[in-house]
N, C-alpha and C positions, 0 to 999 in steps of 0.2 A: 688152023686156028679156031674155026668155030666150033670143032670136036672138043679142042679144050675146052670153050663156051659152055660148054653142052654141059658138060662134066661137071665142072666147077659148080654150073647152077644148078644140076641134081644133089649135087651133092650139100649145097645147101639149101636145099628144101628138104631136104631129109635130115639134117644137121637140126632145122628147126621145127619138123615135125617131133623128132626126138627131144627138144627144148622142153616143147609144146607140152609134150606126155607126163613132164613134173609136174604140171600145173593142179591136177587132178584134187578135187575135194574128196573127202573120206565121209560117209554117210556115218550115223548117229548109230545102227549097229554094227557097222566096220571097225569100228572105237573099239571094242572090245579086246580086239587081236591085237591092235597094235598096244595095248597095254600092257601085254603078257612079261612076264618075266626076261623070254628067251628075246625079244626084239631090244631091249635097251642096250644102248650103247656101251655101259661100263655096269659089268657084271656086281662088285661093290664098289660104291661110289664112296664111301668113306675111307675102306684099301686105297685108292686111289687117289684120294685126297692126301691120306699120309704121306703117303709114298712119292709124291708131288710135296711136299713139305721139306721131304727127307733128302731129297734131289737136293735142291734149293738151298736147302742148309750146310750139305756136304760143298758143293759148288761153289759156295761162298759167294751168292750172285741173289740179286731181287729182281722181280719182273718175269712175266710171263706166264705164272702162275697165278698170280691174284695177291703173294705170299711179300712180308718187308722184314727186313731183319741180313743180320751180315751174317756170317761164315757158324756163329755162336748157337745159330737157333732162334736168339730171343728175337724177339718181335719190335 
């Protein structure tokens, strides 16, 4: 039983060492890279907007996307 002990509480102290390692500030010339093209999340963000529009309208459904309007499209 205390070998589970053991385990358990490494394992969370490593769980929260890992936590811990998001915490991390980005200095003022770090900035640069993460602004790069290649790191953003959605390649065009207007494609995606549509395309998110187009779901929605097809679907015949509001919510979720930001988007109001029934089956028709209109708003």
């Amino acid at each position: 039983m205390n070998s589970l002990k053991k385990i358990i509480g490494r394992v969370l102290i490593l769980t929260l060492f890992c936590m811990m390692s998001g915490c991390q500030t980005v200095n003022a010339w770090e900035r640069g890279n993460l602004a790069k093209p290649q790191m953003a999340l959605e390649v065009d963000p207007l494609t995606s907007a549509l395309s998110s529009h187009t779901f929605s309208s097809k679907e015949a459904a509001s919510g979720g996307y930001g988007v109001g309007g029934g089956g028709c499209g209109c708003n």
